[in-house]
TIRO-2110 file (N, C-alpha, C; in Angstrom, 1 decimal):
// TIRO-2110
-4.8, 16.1, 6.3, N, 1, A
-4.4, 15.1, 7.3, CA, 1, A
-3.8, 15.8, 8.5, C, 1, A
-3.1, 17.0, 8.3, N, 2, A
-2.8, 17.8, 9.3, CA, 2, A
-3.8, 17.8, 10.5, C, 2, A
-4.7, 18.1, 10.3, N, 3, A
-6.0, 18.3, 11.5, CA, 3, A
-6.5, 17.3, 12.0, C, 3, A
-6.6, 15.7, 11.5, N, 4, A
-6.4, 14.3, 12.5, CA, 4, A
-4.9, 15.0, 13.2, C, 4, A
-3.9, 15.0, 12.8, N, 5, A
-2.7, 14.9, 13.5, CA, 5, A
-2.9, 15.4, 14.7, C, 5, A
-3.3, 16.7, 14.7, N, 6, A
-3.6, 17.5, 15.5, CA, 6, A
-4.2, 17.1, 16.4, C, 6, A
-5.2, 16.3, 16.4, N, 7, A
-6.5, 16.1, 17.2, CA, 7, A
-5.7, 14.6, 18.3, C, 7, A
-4.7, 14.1, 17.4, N, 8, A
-4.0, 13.1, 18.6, CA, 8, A
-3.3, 13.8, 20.3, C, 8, A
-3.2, 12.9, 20.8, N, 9, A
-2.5, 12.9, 22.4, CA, 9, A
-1.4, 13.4, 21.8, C, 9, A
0.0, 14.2, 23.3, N, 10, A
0.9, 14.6, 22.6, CA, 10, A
1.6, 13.0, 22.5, C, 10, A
1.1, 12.2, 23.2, N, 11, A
2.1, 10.9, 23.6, CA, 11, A
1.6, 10.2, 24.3, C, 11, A
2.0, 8.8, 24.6, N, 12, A
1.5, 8.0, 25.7, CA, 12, A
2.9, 6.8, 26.0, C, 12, A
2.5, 6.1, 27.1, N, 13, A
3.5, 5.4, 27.3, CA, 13, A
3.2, 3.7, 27.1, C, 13, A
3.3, 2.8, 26.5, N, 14, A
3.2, 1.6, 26.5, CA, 14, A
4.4, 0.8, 27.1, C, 14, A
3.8, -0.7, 27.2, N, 15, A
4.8, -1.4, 27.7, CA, 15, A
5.9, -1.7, 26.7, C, 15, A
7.2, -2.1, 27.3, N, 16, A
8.4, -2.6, 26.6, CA, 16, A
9.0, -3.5, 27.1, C, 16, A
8.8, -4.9, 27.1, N, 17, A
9.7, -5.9, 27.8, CA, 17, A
11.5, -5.8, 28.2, C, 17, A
11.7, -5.2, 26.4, N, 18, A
13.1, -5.0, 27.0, CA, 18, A
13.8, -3.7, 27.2, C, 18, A
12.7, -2.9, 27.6, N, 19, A
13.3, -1.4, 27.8, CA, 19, A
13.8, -1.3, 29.4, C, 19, A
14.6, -0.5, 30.2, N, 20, A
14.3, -0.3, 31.2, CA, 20, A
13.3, 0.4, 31.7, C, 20, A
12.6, -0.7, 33.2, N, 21, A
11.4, -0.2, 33.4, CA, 21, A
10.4, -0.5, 32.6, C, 21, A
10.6, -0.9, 31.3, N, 22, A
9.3, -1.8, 30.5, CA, 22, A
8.9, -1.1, 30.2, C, 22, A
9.3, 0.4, 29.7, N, 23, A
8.6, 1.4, 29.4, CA, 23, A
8.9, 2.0, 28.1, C, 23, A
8.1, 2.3, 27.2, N, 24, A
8.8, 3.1, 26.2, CA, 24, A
7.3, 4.2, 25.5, C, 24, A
8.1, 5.6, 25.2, N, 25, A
7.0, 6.9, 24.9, CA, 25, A
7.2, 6.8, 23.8, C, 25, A
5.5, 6.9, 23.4, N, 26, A
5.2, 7.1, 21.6, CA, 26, A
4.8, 8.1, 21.6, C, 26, A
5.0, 9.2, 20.3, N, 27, A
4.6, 10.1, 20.2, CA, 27, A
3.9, 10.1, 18.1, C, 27, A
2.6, 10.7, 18.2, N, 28, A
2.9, 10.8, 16.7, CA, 28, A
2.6, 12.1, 15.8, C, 28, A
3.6, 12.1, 15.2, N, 29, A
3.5, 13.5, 14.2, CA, 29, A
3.1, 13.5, 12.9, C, 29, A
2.9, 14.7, 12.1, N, 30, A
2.5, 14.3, 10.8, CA, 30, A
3.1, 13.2, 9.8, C, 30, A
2.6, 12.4, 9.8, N, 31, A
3.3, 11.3, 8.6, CA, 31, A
4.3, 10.2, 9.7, C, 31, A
4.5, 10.4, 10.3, N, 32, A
5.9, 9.8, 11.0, CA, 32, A
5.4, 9.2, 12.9, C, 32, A
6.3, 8.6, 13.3, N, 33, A
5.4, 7.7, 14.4, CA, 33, A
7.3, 7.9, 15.1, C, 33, A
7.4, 8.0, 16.7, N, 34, A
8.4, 8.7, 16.9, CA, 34, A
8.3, 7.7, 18.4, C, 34, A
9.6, 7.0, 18.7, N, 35, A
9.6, 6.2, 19.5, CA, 35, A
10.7, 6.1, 20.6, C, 35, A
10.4, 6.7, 21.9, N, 36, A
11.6, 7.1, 22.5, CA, 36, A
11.9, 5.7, 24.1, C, 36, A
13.1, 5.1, 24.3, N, 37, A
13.0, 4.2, 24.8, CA, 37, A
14.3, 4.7, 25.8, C, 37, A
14.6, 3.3, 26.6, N, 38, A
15.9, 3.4, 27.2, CA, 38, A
16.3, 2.1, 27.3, C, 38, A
17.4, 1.2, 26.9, N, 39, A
17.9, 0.1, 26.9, CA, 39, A
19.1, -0.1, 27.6, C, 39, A
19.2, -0.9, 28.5, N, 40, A
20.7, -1.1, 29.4, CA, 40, A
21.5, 0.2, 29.5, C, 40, A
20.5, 1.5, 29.5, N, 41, A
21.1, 2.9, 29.8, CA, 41, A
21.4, 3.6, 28.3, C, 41, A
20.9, 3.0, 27.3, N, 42, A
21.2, 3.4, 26.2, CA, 42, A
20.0, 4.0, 25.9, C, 42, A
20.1, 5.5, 25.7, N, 43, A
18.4, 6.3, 25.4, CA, 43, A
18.8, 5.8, 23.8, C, 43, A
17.6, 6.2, 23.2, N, 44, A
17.0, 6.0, 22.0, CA, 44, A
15.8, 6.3, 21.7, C, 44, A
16.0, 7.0, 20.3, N, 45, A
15.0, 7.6, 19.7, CA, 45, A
14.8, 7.1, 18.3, C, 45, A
13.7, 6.9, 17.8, N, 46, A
13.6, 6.2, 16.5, CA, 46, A
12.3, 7.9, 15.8, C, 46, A
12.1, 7.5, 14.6, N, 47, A
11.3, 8.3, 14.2, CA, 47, A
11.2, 7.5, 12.7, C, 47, A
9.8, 7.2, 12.7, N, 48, A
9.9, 6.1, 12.0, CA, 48, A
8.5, 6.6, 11.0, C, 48, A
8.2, 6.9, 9.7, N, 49, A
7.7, 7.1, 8.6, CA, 49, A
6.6, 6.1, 9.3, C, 49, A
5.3, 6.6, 8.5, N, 50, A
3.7, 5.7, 8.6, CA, 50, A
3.8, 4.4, 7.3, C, 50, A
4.8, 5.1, 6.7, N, 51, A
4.7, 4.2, 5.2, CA, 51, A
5.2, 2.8, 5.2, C, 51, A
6.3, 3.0, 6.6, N, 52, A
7.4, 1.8, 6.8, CA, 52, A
6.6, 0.9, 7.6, C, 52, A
5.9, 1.4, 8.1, N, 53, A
4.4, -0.1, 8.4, CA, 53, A
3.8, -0.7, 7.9, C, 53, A
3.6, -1.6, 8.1, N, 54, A
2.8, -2.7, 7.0, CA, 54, A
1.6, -2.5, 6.4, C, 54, A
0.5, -2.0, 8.3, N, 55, A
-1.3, -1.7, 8.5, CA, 55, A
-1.7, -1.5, 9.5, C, 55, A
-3.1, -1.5, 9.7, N, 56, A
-3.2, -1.1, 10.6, CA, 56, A
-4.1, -2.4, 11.5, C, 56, A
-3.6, -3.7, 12.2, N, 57, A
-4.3, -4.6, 12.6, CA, 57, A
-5.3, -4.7, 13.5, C, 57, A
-6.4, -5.2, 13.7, N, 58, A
-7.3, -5.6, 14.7, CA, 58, A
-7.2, -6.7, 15.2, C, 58, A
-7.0, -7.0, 16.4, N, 59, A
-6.7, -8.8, 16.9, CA, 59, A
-7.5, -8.3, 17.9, C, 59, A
-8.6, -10.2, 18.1, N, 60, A
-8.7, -9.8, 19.8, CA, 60, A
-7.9, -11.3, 20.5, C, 60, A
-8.1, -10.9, 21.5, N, 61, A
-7.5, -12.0, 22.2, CA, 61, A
-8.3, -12.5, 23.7, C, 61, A
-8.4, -14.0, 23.3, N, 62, A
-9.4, -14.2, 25.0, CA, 62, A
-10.8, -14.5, 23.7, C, 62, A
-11.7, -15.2, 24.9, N, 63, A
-13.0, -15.6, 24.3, CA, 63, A
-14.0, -15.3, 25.2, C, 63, A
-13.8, -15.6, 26.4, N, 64, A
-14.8, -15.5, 27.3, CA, 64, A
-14.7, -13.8, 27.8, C, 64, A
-13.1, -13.2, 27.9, N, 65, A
-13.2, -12.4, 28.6, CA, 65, A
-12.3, -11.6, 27.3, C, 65, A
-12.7, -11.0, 26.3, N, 66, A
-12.0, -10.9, 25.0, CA, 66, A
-11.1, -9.0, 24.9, C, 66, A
-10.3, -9.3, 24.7, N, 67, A
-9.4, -8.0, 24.7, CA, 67, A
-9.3, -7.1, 23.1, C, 67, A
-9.9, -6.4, 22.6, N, 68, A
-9.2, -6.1, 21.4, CA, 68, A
-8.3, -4.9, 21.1, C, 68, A
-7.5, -5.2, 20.3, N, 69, A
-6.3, -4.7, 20.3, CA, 69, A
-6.1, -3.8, 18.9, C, 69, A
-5.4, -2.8, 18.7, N, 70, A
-5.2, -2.0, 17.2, CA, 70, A
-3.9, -1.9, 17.3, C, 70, A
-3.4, -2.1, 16.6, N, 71, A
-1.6, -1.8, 16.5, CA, 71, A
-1.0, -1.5, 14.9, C, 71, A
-0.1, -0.6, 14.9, N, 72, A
0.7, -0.3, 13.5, CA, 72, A
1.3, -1.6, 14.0, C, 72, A
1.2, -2.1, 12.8, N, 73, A
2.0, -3.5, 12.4, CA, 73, A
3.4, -3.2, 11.6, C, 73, A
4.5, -3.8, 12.0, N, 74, A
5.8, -3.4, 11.4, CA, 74, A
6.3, -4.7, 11.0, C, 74, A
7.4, -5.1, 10.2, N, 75, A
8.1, -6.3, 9.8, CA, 75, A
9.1, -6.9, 11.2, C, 75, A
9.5, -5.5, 11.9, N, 76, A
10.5, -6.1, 12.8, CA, 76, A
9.2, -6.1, 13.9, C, 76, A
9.2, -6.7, 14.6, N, 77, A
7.9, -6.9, 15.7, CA, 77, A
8.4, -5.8, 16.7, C, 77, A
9.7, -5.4, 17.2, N, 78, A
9.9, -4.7, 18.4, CA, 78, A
9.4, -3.2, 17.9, C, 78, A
9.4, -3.1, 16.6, N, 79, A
8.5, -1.5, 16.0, CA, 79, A
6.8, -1.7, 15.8, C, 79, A
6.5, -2.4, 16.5, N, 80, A
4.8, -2.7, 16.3, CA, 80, A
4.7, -1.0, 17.3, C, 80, A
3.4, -0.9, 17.1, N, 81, A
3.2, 0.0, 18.1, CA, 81, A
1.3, -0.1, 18.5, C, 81, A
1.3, -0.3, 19.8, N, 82, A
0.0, -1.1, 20.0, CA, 82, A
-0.8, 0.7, 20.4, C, 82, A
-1.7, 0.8, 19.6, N, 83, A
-2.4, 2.2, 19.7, CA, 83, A
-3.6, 2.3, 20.3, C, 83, A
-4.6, 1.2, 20.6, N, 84, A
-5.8, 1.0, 21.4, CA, 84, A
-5.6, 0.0, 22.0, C, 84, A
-6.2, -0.4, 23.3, N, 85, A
-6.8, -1.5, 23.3, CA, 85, A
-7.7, -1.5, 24.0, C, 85, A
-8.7, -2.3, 24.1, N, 86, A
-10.5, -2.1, 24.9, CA, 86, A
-11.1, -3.4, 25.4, C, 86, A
-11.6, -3.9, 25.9, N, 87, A
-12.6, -4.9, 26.6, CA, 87, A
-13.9, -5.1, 26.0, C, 87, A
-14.3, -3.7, 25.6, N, 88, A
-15.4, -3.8, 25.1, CA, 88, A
-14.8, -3.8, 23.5, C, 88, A
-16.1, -4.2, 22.6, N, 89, A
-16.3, -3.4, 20.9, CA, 89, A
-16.9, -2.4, 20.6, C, 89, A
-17.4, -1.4, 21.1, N, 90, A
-18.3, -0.7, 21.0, CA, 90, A
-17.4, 0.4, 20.5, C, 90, A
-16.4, 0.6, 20.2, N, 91, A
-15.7, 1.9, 19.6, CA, 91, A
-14.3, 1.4, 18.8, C, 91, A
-14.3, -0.1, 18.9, N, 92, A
-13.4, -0.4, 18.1, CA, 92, A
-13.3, -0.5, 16.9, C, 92, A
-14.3, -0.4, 16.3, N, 93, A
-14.2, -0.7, 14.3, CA, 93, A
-14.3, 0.6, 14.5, C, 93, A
-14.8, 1.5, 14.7, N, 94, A
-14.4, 3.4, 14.4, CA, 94, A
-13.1, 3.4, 15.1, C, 94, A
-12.5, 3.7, 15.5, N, 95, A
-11.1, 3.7, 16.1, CA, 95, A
-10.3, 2.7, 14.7, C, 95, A
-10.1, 1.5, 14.3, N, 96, A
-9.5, 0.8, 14.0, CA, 96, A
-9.7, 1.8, 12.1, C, 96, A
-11.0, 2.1, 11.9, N, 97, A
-10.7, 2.7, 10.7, CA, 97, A
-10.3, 4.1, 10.7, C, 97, A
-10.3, 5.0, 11.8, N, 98, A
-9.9, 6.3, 12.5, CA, 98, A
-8.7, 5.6, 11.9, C, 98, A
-7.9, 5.2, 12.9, N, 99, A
-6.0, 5.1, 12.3, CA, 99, A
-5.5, 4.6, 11.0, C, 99, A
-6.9, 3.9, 10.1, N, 100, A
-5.8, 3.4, 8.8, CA, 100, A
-6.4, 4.5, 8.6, C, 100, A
-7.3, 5.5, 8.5, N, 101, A
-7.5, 6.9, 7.3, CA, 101, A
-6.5, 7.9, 8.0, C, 101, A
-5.9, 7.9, 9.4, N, 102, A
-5.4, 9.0, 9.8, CA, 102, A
-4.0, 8.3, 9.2, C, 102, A
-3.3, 7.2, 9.0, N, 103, A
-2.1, 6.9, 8.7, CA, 103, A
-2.1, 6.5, 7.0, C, 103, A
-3.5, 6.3, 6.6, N, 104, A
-3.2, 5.6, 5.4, CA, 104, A
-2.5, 4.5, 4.7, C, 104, A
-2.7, 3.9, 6.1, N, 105, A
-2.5, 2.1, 5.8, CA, 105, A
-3.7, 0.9, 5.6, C, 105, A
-3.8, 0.2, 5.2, N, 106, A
-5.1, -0.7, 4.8, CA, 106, A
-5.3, -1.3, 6.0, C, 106, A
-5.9, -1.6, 6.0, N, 107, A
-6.5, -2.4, 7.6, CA, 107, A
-6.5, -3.9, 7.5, C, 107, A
-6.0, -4.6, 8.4, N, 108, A
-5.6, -6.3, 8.6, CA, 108, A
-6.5, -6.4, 9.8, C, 108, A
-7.5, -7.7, 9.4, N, 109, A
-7.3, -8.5, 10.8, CA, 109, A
-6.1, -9.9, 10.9, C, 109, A
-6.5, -10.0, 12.6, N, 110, A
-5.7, -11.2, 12.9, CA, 110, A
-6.5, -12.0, 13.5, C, 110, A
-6.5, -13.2, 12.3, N, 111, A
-7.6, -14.6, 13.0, CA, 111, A
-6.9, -15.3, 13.8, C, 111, A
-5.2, -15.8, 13.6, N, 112, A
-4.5, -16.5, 14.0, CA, 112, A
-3.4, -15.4, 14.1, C, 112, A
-2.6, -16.2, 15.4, N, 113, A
-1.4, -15.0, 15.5, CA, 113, A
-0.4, -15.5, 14.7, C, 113, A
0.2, -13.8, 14.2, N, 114, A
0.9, -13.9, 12.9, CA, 114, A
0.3, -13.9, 11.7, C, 114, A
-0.6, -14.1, 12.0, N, 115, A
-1.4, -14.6, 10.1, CA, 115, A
-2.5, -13.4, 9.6, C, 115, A
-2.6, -13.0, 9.1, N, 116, A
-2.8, -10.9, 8.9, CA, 116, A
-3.8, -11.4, 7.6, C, 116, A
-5.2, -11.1, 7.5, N, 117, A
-6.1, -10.9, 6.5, CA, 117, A
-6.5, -9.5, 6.1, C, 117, A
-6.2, -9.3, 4.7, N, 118, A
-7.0, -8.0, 4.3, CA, 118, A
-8.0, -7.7, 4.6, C, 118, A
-8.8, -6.8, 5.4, N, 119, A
-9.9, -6.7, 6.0, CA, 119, A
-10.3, -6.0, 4.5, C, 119, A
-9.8, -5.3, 3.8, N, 120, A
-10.7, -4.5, 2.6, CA, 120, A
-11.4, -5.7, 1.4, C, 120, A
-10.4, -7.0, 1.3, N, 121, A
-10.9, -7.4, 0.5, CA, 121, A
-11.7, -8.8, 1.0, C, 121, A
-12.5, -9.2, 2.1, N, 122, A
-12.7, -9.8, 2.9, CA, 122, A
-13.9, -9.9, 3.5, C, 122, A
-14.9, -9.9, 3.7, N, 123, A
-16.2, -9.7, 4.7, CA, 123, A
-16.9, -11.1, 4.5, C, 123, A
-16.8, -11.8, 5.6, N, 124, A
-16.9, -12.8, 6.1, CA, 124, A
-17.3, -13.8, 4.8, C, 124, A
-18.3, -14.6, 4.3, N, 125, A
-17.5, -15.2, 3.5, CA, 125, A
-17.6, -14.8, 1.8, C, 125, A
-18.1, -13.3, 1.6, N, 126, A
-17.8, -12.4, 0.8, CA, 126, A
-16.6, -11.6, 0.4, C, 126, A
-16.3, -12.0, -0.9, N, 127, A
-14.6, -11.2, -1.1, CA, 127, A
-15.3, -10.2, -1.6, C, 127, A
-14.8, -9.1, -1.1, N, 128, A
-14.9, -7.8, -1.9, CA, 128, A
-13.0, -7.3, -2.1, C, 128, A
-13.2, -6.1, -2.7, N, 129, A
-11.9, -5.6, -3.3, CA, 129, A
-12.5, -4.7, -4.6, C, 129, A
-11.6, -4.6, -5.5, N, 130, A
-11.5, -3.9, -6.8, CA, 130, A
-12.2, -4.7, -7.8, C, 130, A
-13.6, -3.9, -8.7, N, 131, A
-14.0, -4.2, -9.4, CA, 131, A
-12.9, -4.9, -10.7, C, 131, A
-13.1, -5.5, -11.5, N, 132, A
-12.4, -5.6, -12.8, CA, 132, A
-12.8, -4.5, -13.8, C, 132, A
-11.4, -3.6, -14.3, N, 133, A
-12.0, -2.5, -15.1, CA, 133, A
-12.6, -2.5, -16.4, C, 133, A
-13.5, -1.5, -16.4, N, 134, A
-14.8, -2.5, -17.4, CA, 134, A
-14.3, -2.0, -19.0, C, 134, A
-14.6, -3.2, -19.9, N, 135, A
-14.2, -2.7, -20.5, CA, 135, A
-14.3, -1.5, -21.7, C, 135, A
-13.3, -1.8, -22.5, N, 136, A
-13.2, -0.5, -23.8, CA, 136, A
-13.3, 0.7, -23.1, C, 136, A
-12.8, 0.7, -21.9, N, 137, A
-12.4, 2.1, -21.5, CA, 137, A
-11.0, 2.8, -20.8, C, 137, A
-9.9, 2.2, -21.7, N, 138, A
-8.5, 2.5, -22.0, CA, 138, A
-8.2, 4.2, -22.2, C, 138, A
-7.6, 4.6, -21.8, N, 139, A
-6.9, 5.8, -22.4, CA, 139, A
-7.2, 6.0, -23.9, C, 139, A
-6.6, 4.7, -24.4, N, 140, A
-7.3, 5.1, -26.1, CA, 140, A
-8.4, 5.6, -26.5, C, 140, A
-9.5, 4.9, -25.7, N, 141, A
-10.8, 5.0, -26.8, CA, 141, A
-11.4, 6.1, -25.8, C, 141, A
-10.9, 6.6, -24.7, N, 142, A
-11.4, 7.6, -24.5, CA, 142, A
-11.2, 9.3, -24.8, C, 142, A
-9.6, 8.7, -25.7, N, 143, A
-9.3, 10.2, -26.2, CA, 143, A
-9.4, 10.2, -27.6, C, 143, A
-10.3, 9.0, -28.3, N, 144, A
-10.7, 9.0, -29.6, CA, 144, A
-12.1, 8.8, -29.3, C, 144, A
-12.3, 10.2, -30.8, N, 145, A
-13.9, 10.7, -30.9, CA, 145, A
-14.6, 9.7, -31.5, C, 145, A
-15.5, 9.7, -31.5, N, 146, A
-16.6, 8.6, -32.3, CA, 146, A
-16.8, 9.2, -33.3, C, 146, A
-17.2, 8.3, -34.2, N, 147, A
-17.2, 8.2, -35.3, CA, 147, A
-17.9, 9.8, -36.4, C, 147, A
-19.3, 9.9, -36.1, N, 148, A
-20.5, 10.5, -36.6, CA, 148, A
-19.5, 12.2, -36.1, C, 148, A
-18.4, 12.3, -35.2, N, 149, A
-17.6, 13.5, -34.5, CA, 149, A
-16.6, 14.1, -35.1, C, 149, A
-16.2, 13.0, -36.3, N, 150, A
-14.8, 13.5, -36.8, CA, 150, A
-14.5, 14.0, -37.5, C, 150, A
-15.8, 15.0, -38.3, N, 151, A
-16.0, 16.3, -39.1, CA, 151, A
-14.9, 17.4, -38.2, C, 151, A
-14.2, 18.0, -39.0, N, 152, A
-13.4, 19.3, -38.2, CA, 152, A
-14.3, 20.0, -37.6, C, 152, A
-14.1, 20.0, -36.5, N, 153, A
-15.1, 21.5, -36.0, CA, 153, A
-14.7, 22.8, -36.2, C, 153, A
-15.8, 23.7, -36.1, N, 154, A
-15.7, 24.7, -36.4, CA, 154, A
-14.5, 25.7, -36.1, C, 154, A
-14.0, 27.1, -36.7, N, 155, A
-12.6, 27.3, -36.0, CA, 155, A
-12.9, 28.3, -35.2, C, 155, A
-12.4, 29.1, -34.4, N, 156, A
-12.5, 30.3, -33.5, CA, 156, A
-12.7, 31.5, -34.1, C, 156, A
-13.6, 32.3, -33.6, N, 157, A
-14.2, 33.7, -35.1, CA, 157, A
-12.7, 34.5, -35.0, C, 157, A
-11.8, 34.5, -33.8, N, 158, A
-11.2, 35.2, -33.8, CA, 158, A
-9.9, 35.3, -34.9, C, 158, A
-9.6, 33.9, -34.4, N, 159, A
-8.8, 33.4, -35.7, CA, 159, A
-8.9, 33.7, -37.0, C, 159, A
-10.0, 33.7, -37.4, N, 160, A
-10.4, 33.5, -39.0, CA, 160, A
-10.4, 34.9, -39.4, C, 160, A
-9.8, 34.6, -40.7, N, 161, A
-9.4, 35.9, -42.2, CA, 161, A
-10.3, 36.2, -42.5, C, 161, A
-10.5, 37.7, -42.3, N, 162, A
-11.9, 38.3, -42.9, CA, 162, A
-11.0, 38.7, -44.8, C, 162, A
-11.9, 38.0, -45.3, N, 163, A
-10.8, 38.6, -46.4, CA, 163, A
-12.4, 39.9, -47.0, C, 163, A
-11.7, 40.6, -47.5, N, 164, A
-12.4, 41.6, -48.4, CA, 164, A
-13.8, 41.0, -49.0, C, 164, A
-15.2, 41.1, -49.4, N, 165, A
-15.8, 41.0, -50.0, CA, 165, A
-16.4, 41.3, -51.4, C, 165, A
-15.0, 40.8, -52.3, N, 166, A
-15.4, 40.7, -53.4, CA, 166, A
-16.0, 40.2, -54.7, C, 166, A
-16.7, 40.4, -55.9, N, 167, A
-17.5, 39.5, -56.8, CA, 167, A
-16.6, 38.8, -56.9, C, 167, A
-17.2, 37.9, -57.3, N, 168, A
-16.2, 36.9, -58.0, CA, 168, A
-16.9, 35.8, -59.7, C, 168, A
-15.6, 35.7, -60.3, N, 169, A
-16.6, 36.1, -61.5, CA, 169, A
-16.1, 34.7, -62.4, C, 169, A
-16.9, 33.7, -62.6, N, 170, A
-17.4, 32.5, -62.9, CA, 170, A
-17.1, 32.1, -64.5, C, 170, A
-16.3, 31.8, -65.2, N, 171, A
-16.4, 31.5, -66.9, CA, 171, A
-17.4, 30.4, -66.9, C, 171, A
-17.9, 30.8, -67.8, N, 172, A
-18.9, 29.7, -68.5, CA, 172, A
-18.4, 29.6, -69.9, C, 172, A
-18.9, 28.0, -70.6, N, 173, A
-19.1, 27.9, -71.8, CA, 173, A
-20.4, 27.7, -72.4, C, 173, A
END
């Protein structure tokens, strides 16, 4: 994952309504998403783990003239951090799954704002997701041998007692 890292900008500047200047620098590093702002003269720096995000969302916005948008999605909204946005689609589903494999977050759309669908388990009016695990194949029965197997096997030549070769001598009546 190092080498996506790598391959990011060192930073960019998005808007901030309540920063001074409306401005605030993202920067992102391995695993971690680094957020430097200035508030009523008060600098600030956040550095914020990929884990503490939710996903990674797709919204567009507009119908006639449609915007779409990719953003780490956070619980507190002022930690969203909006990482594309385009006019066109033509590089947005590669980009949108670029950032959940470079952050390893699942990917959401947004039909309605606010309201976040699992894009993994979802394709239009097909649910996909996780098979059900099939059965009789537990940990148990796959570290027990079958049946026709449970003759001892043979032992290692190394192991085994060469004992002397001697007659050996049989009473009869």
């Amino acid at each position: 994952m190092s080498a996506l890292f790598a391959s990011l900008p060192d930073g960019f500047t998005a808007a901030d309504p309540r920063a001074d200047g409306a401005i605030r620098h993202i920067a992102f590093q391995e695993g971690r998403v680094l957020i430097a702002r200035r508030v009523r003269g008060v600098a600030m720096r956040l550095d914020i783990p990929c884990s503490s995000f939710r996903g990674v969302v797709l919204s567009m916005d507009g119908v006639d003239d449609p915007v779409f948008t990719i953003r780490l999605d956070h619980q507190d909204p002022e930690l969203s951090v909006v990482v594309h946005e385009a006019g066109d689609d033509a590089d947005v589903i590669a980009q949108w799954r670029a950032w959940s494999k470079l952050t390893g977050l699942p990917k959401f759309l947004e039909r309605e704002a606010g309201v976040l669908v699992d894009a993994d388990e979802e394709l239009g009016a097909l649910r996909t997701g996780r098979a059900p695990a099939p059965r009789r194949r537990g940990a148990v029965a796959v570290k027990r041998r079958p049946r026709f197997l449970t003759r001892r096997r043979m032992g290692e030549r190394q192991r085994m007692i060469r004992l002397p070769a001697e007659r050996e001598i049989i009473a009869r009546d």
